[in-house]
Structure formats: structure tokens, C-alpha cells
N, C-alpha and C positions, 0 to 999 in steps of 0.2 A: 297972268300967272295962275295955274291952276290951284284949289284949294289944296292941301293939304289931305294926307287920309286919315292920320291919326292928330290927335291934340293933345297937350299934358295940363293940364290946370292942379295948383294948388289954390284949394279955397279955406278960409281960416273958418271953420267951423265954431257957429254956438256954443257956451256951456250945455244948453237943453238937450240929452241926452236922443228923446223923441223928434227936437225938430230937424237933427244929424240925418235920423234915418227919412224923416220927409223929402229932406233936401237932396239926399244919397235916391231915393223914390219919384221925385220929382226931374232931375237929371237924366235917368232911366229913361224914362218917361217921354222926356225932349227928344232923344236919340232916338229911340225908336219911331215916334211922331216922323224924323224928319229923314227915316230911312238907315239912319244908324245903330249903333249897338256901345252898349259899354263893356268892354272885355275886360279889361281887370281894374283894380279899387285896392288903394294901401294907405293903411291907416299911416299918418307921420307926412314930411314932406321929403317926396322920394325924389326931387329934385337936386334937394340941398344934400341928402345923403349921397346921392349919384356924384355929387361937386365934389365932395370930402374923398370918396371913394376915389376918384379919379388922381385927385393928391396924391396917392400912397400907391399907386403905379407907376412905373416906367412908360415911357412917351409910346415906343411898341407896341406895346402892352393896350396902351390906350386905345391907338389906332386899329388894332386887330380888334378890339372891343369894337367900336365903332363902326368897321365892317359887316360884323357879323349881326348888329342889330341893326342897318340898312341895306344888307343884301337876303 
């Protein structure tokens, strides 16, 4: 099975303000190393808000969502 092109990680960041942007610099960092790129970064966990959001649609609704961010 091939890998994947995209990946979603939530990682529980530090209090230390500094070591956030090391981590957020160092992740950069990897991807590129390893031919990749980081296209976009949201503060919060966009995952669990995506989950809630999905609640408060209609099943349609979902599905065309769903399409439209896999085609």
C-alpha cells in the first residue's frame, strides 16, 4: 500500500512559548530534508473541531464535504 501524500498530526505542544516555534522549525525542517513541505499550520486541534463540525451537518452535506476535499 502506498504511503499516503498528506498526514494530519495533532501534537500537544509545550507551555514554553520558544520551544512551540523550535518544534513548529524543526518539523519544517524534517519535510523538507525528506522532500516534503508543510502547507498549512492551525493553532487548536483541527481534528476535534472538524469532528464537532461534522455533528451539526446533515449526512449530504457531509458527503459532498468529503468529496470535494478528496477530489
Amino acid at each position: 500500500m502506498p504511503s499516503p501524500l498528506t498526514i494530519t498530526l495533532v501534537i500537544r505542544q509545550p507551555k514554553d512559548p520558544r520551544a512551540c516555534q523550535l518544534m513548529l522549525e524543526q518539523m519544517t525542517y524534517v519535510a523538507r530534508l525528506y522532500g516534503g513541505s508543510v502547507t498549512s499550520t492551525e493553532q487548536g486541534d483541527a481534528i476535534a473541531m472538524r469532528l464537532l463540525l461534522a455533528d451539526q451537518i446533515s449526512a449530504p452535506e457531509l458527503r459532498h464535504s468529503k468529496e470535494l476535499n478528496n477530489g
